[in-house]
C-alpha positions as MATLAB code, in Angstrom:
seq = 'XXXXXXXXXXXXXXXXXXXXXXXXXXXXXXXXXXXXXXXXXXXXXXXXXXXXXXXXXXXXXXXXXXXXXXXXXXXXXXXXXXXXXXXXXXXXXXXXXXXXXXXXXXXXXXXXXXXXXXXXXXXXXXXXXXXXXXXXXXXXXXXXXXXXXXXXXXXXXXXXXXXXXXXXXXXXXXXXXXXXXXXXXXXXXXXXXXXXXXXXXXXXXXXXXXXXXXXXXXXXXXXXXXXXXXXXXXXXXXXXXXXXXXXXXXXXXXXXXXXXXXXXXXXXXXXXXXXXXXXXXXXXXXXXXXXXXXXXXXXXXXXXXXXXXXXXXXXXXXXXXXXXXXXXXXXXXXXXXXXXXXXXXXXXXXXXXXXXXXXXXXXXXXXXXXXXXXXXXXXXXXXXXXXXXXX';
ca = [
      64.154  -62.071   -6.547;
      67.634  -63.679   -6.513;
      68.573  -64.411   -3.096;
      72.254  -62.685   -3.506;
      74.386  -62.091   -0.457;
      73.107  -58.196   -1.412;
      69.098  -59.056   -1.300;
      69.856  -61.064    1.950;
      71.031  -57.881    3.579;
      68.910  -55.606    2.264;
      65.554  -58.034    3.579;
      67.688  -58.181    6.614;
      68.005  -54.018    7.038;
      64.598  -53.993    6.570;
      63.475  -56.609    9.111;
      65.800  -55.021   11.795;
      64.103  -51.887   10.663;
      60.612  -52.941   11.447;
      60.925  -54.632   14.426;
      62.832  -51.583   15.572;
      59.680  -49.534   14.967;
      57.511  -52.036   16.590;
      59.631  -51.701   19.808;
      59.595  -47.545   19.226;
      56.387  -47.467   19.156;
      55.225  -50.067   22.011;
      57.839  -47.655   23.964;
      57.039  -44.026   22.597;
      56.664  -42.670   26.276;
      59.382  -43.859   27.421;
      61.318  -42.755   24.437;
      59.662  -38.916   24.650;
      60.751  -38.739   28.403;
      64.164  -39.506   27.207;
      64.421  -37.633   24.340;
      62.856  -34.594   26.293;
      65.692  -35.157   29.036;
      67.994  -34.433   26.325;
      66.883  -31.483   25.314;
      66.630  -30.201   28.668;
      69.912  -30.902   29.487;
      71.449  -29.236   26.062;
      69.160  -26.479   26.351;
      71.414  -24.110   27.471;
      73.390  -24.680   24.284;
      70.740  -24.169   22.326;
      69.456  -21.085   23.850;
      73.028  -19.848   23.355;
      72.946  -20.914   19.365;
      69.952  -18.593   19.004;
      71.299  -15.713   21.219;
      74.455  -15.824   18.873;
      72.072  -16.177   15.855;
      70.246  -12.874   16.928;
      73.523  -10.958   17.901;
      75.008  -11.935   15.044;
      72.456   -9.871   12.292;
      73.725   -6.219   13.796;
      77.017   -7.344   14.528;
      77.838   -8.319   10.626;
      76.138   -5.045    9.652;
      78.350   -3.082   12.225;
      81.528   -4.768   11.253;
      80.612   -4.182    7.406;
      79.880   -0.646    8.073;
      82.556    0.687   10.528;
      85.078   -2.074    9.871;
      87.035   -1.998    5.894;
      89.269   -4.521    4.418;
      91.443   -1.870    3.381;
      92.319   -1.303    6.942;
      93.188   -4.405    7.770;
      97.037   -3.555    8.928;
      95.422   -0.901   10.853;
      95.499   -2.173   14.812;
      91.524   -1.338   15.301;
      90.421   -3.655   12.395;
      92.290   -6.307   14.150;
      89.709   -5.869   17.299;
      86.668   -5.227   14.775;
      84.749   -8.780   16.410;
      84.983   -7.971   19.722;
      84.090   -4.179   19.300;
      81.297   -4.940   17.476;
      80.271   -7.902   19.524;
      80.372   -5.647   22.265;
      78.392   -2.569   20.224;
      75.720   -5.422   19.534;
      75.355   -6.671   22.861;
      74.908   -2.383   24.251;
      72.093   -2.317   21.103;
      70.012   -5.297   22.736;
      70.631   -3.722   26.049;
      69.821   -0.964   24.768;
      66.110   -1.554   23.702;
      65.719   -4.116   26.518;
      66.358   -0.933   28.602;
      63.620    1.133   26.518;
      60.784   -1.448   27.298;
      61.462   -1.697   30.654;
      62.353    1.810   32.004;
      60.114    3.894   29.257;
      57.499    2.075   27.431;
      55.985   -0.042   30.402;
      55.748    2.665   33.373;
      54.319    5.196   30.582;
      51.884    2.606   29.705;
      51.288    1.713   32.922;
      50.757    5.302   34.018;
      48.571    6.029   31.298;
      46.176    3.143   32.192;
      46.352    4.451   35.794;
      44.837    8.116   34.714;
      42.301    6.568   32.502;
      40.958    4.899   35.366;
      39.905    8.508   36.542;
      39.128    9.646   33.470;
      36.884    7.572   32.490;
      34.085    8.012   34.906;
      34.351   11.421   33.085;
      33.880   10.588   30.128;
      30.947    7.948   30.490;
      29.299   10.951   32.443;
      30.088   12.918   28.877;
      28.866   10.207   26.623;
      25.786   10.070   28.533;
      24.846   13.893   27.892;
      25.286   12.925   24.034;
      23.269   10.340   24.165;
      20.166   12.129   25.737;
      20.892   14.633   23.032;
      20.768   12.180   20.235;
      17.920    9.936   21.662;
      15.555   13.376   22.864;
      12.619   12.138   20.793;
      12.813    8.781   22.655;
      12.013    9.453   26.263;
      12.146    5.604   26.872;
      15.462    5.584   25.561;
      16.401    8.572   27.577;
      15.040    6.977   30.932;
      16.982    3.942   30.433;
      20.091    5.697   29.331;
      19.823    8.042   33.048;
      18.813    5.207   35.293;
      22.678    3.684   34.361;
      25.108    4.444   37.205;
      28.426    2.965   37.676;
      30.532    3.165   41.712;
      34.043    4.208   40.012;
      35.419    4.514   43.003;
      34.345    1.024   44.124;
      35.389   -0.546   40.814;
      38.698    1.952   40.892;
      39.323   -0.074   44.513;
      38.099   -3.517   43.545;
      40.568   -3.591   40.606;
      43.024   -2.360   42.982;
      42.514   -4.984   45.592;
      42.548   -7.483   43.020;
      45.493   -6.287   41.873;
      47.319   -6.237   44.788;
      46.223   -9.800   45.861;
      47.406  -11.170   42.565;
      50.609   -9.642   42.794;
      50.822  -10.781   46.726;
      49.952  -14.156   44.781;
      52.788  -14.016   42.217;
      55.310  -13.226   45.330;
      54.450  -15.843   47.210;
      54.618  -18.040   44.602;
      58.035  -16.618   43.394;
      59.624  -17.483   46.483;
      58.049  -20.971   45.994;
      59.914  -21.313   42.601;
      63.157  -19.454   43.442;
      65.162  -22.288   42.784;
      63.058  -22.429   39.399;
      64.493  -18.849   38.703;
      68.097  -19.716   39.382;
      68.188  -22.902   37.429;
      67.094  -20.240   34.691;
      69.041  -17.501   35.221;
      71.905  -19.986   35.159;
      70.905  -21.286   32.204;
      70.708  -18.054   30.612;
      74.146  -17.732   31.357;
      75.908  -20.289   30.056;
      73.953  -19.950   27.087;
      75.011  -16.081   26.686;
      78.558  -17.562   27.350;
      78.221  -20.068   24.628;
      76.718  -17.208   22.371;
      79.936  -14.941   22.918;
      82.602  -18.791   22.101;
      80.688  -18.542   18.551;
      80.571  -15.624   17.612;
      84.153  -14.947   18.134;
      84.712  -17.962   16.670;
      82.580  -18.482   13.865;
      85.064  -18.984   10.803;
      86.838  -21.500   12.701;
      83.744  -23.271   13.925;
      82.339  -22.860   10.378;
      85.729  -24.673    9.190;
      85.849  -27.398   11.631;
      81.733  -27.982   10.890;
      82.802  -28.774    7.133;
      85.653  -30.633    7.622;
      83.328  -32.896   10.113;
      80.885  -32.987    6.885;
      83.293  -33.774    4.058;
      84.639  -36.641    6.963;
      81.725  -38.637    6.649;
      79.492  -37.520    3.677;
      80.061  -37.656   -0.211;
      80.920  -33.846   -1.226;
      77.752  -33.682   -3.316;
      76.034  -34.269   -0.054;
      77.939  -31.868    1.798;
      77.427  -29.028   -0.765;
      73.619  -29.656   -0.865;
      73.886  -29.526    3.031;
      76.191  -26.141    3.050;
      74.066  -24.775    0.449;
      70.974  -25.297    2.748;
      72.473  -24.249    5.584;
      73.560  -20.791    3.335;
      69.642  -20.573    2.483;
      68.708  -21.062    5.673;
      70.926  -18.488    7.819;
      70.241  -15.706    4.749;
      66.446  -15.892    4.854;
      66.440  -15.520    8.723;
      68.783  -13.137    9.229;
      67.173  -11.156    6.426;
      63.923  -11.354    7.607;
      65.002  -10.399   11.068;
      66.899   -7.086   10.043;
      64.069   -5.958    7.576;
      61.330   -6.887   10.494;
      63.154   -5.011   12.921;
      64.256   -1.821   10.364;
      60.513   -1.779    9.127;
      59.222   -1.662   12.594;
      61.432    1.005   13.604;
      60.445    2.599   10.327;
      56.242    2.520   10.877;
      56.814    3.624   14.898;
      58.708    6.996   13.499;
      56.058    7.857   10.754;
      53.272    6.968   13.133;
      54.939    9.363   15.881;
      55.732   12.060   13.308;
      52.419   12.319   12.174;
      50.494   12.320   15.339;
      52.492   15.014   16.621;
      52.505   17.155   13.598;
      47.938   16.451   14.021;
      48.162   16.806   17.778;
      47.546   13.563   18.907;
      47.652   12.823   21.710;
      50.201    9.510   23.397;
      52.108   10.243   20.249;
      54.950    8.771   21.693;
      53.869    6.044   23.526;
      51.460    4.950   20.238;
      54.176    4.993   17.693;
      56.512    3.154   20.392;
      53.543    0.417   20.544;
      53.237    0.082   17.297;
      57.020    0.062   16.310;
      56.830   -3.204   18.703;
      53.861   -4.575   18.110;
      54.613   -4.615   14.067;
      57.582   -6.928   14.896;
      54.368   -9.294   14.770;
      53.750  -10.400   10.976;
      50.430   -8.929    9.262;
      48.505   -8.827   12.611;
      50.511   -6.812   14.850;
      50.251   -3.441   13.729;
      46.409   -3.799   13.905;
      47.325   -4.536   17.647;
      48.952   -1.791   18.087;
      46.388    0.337   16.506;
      43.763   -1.425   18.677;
      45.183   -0.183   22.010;
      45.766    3.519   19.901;
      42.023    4.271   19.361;
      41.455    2.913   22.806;
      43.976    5.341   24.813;
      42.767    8.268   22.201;
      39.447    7.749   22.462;
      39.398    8.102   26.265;
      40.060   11.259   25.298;
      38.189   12.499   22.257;
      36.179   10.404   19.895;
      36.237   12.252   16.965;
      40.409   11.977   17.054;
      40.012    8.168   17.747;
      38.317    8.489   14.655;
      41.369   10.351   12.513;
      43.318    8.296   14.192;
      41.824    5.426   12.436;
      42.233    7.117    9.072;
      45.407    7.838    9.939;
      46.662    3.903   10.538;
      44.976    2.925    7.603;
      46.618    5.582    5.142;
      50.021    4.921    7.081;
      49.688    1.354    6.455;
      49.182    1.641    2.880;
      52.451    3.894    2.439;
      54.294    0.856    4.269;
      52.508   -2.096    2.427;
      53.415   -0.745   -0.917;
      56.226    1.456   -0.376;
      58.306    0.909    2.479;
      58.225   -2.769    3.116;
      59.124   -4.095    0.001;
      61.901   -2.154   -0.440;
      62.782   -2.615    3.089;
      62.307   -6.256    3.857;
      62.014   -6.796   -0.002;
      62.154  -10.096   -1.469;
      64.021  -11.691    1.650;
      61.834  -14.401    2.621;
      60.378  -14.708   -1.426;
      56.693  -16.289    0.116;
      53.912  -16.067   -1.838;
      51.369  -13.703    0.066;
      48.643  -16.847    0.656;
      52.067  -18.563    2.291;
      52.759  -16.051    4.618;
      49.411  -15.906    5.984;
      49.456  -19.889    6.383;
      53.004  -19.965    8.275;
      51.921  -16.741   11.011;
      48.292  -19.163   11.679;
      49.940  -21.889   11.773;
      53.364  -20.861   13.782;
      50.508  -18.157   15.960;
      48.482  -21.333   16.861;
      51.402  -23.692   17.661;
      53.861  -21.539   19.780;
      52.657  -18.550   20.108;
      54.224  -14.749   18.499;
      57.807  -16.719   18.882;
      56.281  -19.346   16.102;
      54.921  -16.056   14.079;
      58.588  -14.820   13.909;
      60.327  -18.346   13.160;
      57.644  -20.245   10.575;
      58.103  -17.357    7.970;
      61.368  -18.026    7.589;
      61.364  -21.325    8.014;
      58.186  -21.628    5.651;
      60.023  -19.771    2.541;
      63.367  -22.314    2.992;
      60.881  -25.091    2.563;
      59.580  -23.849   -0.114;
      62.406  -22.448   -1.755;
      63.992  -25.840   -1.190;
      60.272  -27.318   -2.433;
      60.310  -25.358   -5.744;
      63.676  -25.789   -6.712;
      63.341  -30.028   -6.442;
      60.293  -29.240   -8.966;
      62.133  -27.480  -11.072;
      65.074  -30.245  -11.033;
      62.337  -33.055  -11.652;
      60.599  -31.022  -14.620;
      63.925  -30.471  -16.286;
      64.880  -34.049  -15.568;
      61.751  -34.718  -17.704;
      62.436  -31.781  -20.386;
      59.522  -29.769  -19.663;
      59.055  -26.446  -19.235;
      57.326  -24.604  -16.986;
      55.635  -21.614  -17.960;
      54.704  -18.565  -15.596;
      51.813  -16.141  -16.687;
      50.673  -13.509  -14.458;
      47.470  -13.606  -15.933;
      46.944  -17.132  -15.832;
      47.572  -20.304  -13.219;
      51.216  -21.807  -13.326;
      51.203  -24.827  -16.021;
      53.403  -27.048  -17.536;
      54.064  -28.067  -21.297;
];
């Protein structure tokens, strides 16, 4: 190697390099503490990126519905952000409002009259069990010696009920000024949601110009184009999600009324929700369905059953790909990866965000292959019958 003036300071990048690792690494808690400190303290900012982010999907679909560029001397179309800002922001209230006010305290009472209706019905279940196990008086013994104090277990659950939520008040006075740091954090992050989205264009302007300031324009329109990928695959899969979901509640209510169902309502509410949850969470939803109906008749938890498995066929091959579609474009075997993995690591948030993220990467992934394979001047050859290869 010829020691030029340009091999001295590349040998000398890379020697500042390494010892700047060593002293990282002999220092990584000290560097995590800081790093976390950080975050904390432009948290609020970052909540208030993924509020806008969020308000942002039915607030371009209201402004591209209600809103046309052929009434743009018109005075409304001059307000159309902050009308539909504000039409967004009612819509989140909206269903916020729904959980709290309808779906809980209906759940919450129905779980309350199981609790007496289910002495009755272990009192029924027994009677059909002598019938069934007649020939077996050993069977039958057993099955008549069981006997359960409901109303002991009816107060013990009570009782503990009562004492854990004596437990969570006294400990929510401990933490009040936990609450308020949130709450205020909340709010400035709301606040900082409602500065972007009324200013988006300009931010979006100012953002490039920053770019094309310090980067080479082929790296700023691979990092725009990114960027573009990015904000279309969420924002897709979030409508879809959330119009799919809305979609599977109705049918599911529809057609347990029309059978006489019973909790037609409050099952095809549960489900809508729980089927916000990728691949697993309509099963959730039907898991708590043949619970609630089966309290009441088994052979209808049973239907009920058939019933979520025909629905869910309709959906799978009808309604979601038209619905959500090619949006995220993940391979089936990928989509199952990113829900474990994002599941495992932070919890139904991670289900919702690694999809996404998970078909960017890839798309990003497949696109450098293709690059380097047309670099080389080969072509790659898809058969549906056959593995991927390359000639």
């Amino acid at each position: 190697m010829n020691l030029n003036k340009k091999n001295v300071n590349k040998i000398r990048g890379l020697i500042l390099f390494a010892i700047l690792l060593f002293v990282m690494a002999q220092n990584i808690t000290s560097i995590f503490d800081f790093v976390m400190t950080i975050i904390g303290l432009i948290f609020p900012f970052i909540l208030g990126a993924c509020i806008a982010f969020i308000l942002n999907v039915p607030m371009k679909a209201i402004e591209t519905t209600l809103f046309r560029k052929n009434d743009s001397g018109k005075l409304v179309y001059k307000f159309k952000r902050p009308i539909s800002l504000v039409l967004s922001i009612l819509l989140v209230i909206g269903i916020v409002f729904i959980v709290l006010f309808i779906v809980l305290p209906e759940l919450g009472q129905t779980f309350l009259s199981l609790s007496y209706s289910i002495p009755t019905f272990w009192e029924q279940s027994v009677v059909w069990l002598e019938d069934i196990f007649k020939q077996y008086p050993q069977i039958s013994k057993q099955l008549t010696s069981i006997h359960f104090d409901w109303e002991n277990i009816v107060k013990t659950t009570f009782s503990f009920l009562q004492t854990g939520a004596g437990n969570v008040l006294n400990s929510t006075f401990n933490v009040a000024s936990s609450i308020v740091s949130g709450l205020t954090t909340f709010f400035i992050g709301f606040v900082f949601s409602l500065y972007i989205l009324l200013q988006k264009e300009q931010l979006g302007r100012q953002f490039s110009m920053v770019l094309s300031a310090f980067f080479s324009e082929k790296v700023v329109k691979q990092i725009n184009k990114i960027c573009h990928l990015t904000y279309t695959t969420f924002s897709n899969f979030l409508s879809g999600q959330c119009i799919e979901a809305v979609i599977l509640g109705f049918m599911f209510f529809v057609s347990m009324t029309i059978l006489r169902f019973p909790y037609a309502l409050l099952v095809g509410v549960l489900i809508a929700f729980t089927a916000l949850i990728p691949i697993f969470g309509a099963f959730i939803g039907c898991t708590v369905g043949v619970f609630l109906i089966f309290m009441v008749s088994p052979i209808k938890a049973l239907w009920f059953l058939i019933l979520f498995f025909i629905l869910q066929q309709i959906e799978g091959n009808l309604i979601y790909p038209h619905v959500v579609g090619g949006s995220v474009g993940l391979p089936s075997i990928w989509v199952l990866a990113a829900v474990t993995i994002g599941g495992s690591t932070f919890g139904i948030v991670g289900m919702l965000v690694f999809i996404p993220l998970t078909s960017v990467l890839y798309n990003l992934f497949r696109e450098y292959v293709y690059n380097r394979l047309h670099a080389r001047k080969l072509t790659f050859i898809e058969n549906s019958n056959h593995n991927n290869t390359a000639k």
